[in-house]
N, C-alpha and C positions, 0 to 999 in steps of 0.2 A: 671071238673067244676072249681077247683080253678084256672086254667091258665086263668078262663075269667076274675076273681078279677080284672088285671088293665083296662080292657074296662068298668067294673062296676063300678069302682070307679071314672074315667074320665067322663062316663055319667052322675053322680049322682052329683058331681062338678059341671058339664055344670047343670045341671038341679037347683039344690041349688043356687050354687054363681053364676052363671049367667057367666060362663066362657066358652073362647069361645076353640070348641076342633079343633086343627089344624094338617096338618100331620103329623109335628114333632113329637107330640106326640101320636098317632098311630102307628106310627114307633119305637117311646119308647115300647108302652105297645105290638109290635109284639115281639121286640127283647127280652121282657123280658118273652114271652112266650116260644119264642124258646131257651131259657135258662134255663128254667123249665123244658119243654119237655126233652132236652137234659141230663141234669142231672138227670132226672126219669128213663128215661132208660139204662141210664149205671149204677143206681146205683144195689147194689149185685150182678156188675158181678164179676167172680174171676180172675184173671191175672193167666196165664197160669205158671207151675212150669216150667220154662226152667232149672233147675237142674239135673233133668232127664230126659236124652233123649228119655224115652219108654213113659213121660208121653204126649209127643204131638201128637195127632194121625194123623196116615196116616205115622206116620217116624219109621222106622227102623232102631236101633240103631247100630253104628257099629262093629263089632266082635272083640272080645277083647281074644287078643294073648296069649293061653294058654301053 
């Protein structure tokens, strides 16, 4: 619901001040959706520990010369 904030607030603009909504700015309030979007879903993901090679999975670390 909040990513539709900039089309609400662009409607309610045109609607009040009598302004007129053009594509540029449709093209503002998508990019600024998919910038939201975007950021919502990467956030808490956790970057992987590439320090340890046993922590990636599917890899087998290599045998270490005893």
């Amino acid at each position: 619901m909040a990513a539709m904030q900039p089309f609400v607030t662009f409607v309610l603009a045109s609607v009040f001040n009598d302004e007129t909504i053009t594509p540029q700015i449709l093209l503002f309030a998508a990019g600024v959706v998919v910038t939201v979007a975007m950021s919502t879903r990467t956030r808490g993901r956790k970057t992987p520990d590439l320090s340890e090679p046993t922590s990636i999975p599917g890899v087998i670390p290599p045998a270490t010369p005893t």
